[in-house]
C-alpha positions as CSV (number, residue, x, y, z in Angstrom):
1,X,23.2,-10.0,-1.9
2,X,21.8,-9.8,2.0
3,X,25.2,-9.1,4.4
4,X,24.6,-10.9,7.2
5,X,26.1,-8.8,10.7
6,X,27.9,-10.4,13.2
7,X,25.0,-11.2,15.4
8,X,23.6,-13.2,12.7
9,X,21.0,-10.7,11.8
10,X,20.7,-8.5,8.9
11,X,20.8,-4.9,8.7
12,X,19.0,-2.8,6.1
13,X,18.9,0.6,5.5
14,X,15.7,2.7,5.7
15,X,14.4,5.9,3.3
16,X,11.3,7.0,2.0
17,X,10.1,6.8,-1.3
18,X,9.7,11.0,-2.2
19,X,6.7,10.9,-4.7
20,X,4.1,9.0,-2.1
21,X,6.5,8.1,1.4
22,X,6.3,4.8,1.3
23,X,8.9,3.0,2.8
24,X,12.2,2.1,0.9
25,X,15.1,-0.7,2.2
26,X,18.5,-1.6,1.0
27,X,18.7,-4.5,0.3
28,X,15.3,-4.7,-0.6
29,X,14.0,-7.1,1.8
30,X,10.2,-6.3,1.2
31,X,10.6,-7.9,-2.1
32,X,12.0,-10.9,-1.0
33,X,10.6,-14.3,-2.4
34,X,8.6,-16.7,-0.3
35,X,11.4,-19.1,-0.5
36,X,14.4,-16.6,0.4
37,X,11.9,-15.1,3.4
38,X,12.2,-18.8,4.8
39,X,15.6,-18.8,5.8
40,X,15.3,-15.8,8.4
41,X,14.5,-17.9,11.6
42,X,13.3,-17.7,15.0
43,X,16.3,-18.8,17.6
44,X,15.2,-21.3,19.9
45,X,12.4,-20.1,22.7
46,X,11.5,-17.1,19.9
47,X,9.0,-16.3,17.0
48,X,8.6,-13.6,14.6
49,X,5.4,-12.3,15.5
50,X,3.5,-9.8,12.5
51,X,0.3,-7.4,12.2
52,X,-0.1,-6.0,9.2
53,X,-3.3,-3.8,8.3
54,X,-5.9,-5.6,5.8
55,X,-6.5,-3.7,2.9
56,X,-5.3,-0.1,4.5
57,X,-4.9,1.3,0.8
58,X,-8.1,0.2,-0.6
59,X,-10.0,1.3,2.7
60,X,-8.4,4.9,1.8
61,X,-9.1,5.1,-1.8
62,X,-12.6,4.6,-0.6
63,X,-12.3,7.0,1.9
64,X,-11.3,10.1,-0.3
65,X,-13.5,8.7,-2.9
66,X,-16.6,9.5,-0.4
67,X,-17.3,5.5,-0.3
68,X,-18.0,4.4,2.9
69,X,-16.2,0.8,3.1
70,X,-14.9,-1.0,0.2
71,X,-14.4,-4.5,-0.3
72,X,-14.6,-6.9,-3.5
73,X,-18.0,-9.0,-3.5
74,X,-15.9,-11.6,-4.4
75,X,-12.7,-11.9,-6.4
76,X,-12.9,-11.7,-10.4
77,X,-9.9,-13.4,-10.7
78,X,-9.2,-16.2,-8.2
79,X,-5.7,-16.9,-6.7
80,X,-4.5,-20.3,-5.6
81,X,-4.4,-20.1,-2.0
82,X,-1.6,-22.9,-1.8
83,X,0.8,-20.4,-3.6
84,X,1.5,-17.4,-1.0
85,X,4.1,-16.0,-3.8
86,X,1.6,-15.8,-6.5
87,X,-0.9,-14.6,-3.6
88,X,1.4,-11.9,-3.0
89,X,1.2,-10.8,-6.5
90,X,-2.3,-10.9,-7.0
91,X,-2.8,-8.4,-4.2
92,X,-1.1,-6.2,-5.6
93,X,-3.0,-6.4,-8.8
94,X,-6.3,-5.7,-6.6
95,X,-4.6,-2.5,-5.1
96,X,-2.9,-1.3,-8.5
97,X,-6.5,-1.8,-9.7
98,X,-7.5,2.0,-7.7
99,X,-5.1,3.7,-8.6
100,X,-4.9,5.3,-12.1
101,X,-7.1,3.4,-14.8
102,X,-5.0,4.5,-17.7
103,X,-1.9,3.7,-19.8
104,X,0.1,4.1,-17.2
105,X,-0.3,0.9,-16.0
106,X,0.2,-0.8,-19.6
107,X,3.7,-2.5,-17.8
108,X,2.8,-3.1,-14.8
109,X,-0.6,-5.3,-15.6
110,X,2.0,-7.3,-17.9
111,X,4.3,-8.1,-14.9
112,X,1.3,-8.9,-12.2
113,X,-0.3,-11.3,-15.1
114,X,2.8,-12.7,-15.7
115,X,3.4,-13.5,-12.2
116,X,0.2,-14.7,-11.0
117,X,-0.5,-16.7,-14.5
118,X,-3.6,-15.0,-15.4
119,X,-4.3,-13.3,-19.1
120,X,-4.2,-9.7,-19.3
121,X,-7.6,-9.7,-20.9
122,X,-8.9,-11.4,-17.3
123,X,-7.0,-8.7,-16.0
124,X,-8.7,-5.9,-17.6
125,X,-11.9,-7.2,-17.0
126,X,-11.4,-7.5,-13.5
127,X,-10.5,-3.5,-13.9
128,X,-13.8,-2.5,-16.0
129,X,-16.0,-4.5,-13.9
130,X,-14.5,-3.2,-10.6
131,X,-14.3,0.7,-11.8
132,X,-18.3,0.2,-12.9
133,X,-19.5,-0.9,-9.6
134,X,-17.7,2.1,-7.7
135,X,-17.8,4.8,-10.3
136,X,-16.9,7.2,-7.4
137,X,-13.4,6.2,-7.6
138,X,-12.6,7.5,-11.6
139,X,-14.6,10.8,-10.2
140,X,-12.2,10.9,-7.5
141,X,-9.6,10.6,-10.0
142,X,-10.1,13.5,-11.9
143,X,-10.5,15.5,-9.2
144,X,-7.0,15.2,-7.5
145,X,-4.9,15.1,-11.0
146,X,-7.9,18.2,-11.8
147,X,-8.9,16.7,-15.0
148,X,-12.7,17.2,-13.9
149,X,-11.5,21.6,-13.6
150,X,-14.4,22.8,-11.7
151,X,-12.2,25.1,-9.9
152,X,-13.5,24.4,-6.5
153,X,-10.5,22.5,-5.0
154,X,-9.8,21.1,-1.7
155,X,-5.9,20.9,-1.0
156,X,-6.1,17.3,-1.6
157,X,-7.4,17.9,-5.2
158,X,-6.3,19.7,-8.2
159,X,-2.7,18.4,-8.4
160,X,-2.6,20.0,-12.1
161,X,-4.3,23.4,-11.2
162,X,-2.0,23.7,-8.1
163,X,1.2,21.8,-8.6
164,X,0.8,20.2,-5.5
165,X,-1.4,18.3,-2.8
166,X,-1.3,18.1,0.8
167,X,-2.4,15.5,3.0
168,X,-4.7,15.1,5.5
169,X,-1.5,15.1,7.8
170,X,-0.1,18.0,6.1
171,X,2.4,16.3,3.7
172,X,3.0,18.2,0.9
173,X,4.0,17.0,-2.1
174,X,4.5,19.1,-5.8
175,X,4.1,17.2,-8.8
176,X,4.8,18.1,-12.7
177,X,3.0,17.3,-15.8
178,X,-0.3,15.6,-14.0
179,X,-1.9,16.3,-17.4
180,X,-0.6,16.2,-20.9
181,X,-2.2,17.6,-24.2
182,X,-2.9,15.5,-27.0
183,X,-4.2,16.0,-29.8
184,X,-7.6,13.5,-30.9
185,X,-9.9,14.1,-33.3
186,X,-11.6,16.5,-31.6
187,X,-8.3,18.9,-31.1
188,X,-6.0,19.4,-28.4
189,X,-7.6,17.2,-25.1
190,X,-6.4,17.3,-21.8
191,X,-5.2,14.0,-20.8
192,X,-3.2,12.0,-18.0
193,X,0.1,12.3,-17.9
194,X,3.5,11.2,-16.4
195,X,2.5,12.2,-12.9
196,X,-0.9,11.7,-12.5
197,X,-0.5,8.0,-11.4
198,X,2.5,9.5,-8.5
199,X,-0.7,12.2,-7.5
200,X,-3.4,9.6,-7.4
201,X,-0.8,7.1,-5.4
202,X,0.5,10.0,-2.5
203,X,-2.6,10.3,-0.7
204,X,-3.7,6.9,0.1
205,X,-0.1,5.6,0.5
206,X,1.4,8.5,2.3
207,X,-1.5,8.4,4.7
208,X,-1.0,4.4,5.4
209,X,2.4,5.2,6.4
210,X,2.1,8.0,8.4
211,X,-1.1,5.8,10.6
212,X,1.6,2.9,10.4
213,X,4.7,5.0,11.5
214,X,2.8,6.9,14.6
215,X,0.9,3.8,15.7
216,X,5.2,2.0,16.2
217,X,6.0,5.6,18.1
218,X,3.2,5.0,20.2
219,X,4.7,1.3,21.4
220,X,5.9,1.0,24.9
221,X,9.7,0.4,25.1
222,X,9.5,-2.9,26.0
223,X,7.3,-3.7,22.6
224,X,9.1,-1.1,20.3
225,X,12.5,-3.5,21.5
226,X,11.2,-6.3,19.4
227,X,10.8,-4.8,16.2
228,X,13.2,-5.9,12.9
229,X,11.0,-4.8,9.7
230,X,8.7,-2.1,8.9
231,X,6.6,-3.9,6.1
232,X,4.5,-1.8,3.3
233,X,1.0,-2.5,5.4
234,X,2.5,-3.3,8.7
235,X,5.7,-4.5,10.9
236,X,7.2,-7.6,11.9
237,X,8.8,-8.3,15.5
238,X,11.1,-10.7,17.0
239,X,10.0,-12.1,20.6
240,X,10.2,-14.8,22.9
241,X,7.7,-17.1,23.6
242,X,6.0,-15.6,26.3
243,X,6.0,-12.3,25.3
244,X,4.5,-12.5,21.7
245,X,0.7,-12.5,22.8
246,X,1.2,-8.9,24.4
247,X,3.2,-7.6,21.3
248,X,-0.1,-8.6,19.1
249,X,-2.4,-7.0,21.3
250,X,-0.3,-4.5,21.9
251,X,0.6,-3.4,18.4
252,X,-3.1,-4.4,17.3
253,X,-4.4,-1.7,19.7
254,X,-2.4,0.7,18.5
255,X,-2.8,0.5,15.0
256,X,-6.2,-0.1,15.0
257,X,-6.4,3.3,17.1
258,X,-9.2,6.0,15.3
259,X,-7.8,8.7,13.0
260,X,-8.8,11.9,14.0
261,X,-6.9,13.4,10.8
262,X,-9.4,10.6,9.0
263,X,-13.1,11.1,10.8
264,X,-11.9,8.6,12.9
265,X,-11.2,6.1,10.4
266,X,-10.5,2.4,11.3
267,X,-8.3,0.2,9.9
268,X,-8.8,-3.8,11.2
269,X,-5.5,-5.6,11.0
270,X,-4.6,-9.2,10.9
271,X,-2.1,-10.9,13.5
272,X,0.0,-13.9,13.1
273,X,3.2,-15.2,14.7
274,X,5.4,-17.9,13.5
275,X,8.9,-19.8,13.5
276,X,9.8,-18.6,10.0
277,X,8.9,-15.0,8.2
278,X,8.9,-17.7,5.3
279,X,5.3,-18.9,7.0
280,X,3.7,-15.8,7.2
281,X,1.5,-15.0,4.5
């Protein structure tokens, strides 16, 4: 149930999610439906304005999986572009798709194929074909959870050896049971276990909010005023008329600002400003 305040707006309370720092809200208003999102609106003479970064978590698996820009050639699966609510879902499948390819995600492919309509055999196609053409990214992922052991670890790898990883920001986060033995038919294996999908998650997501959190501290007062909702890839703002061409630029600027901690990485964002959140893609 959303409790709407006094001032007709409502409040929700912010914490961090502690295995990767992404951003948690009571009540969860990230998870809204399209059609509940429609019925926050603009007063007269305001819009919500939005930038959200385009792809920030697939443009960091890439990064940390030595790939120099990633993008799909061209959807396996194709989404209706009518239906932002099923859009919304497939998405996620795309960015589930880097994480851990593994059991782990037995549940979760059942609830993105569920909502977006599309057989879970389409669905693990789409995964084969895309871990195939960049190979680098199952390398990468035995050498954070440490299943490929060669012993020569940067802090961001190894999360079995170690117990932890640290991010490029210095985030440090410990994890248990990264991998599990098993025993196959060749004897006890080493294997994936409970937290290797939270190791191969923290850096990519931790990193996307850290750049998102400093590039809002980084806003002038007059911008940072206008904010209402941090969103997973970017932030949505409340402003009148005149003023919502500057907040775009201004926010744009900043996130799209070069990572030193990164190479200096950049991540292109998309801007849009409308009457209703329920219009925003």
């Amino acid at each position: 149930m959303l409790h709407v305040g006094a001032n007709g707006c409502v409040h929700p309370i912010f914490t961090h999610d502690p295995s990767t720092l992404c951003l948690r809200v009571r009540p969860d208003l990230l998870n809204l439906p399209q059609r509940l999102r429609s019925i926050f609106c603009a007063p007269a003479g305001h819009l919500f304005w939005s930038v959200r970064y385009v792809d920030i978590e697939t443009i960091l698996v890439g990064y940390f999986a030595g790939i120099d820009w990633m993008r799909l050639a061209g959807p396996v699966i194709k989404r209706d572009s009518d239906d932002q609510e099923r859009g919304h879902h497939y998405n996620h499948l795309v960015h589930g798709c880097l994480t851990l390819d593994s059991p782990l995600h037995t549940q979760q492919t059942i609830f993105i194929a569920e909502q977006v309509v599309v057989p879970i055999r389409d669905i693990k196609r789409f995964q084969s074909e895309y871990f195939e053409r960049y190979s680098a990214i199952r390398t990468w992922h035995r050498r954070v959870t440490g299943l490929d052991d060669t012993g020569n670890y940067t802090e961001q790898e190894g999360a079995h050896q170690r117990g932890w990883l640290r991010s490029p920001f210095g985030n440090v986060h410990r994890f248990f049971d990264v991998l599990s033995h098993v025993k196959g038919p060749k004897g006890w294996e080493l294997r994936y276990g409970p937290d290797a999908k939270r190791a191969v998650s923290f850096l990519p997501q931790s990193c996307a909010r850290v750049m998102l959190t400093r590039a809002a501290q980084r806003l002038p007062s007059e911008v940072k005023s206008t904010l209402r909702l941090f969103l997973r890839d970017g932030v949505l703002g409340l402003a009148q008329d005149k003023d919502v061409a500057r907040c775009l630029l201004t926010v744009t600027e900043e996130m799209e600002h070069p990572v030193p901690e990164l190479g200096g990485l950049v991540v292109l964002t998309g801007a849009t400003s409308r009457r209703s959140w329920g219009e925003m893609v």
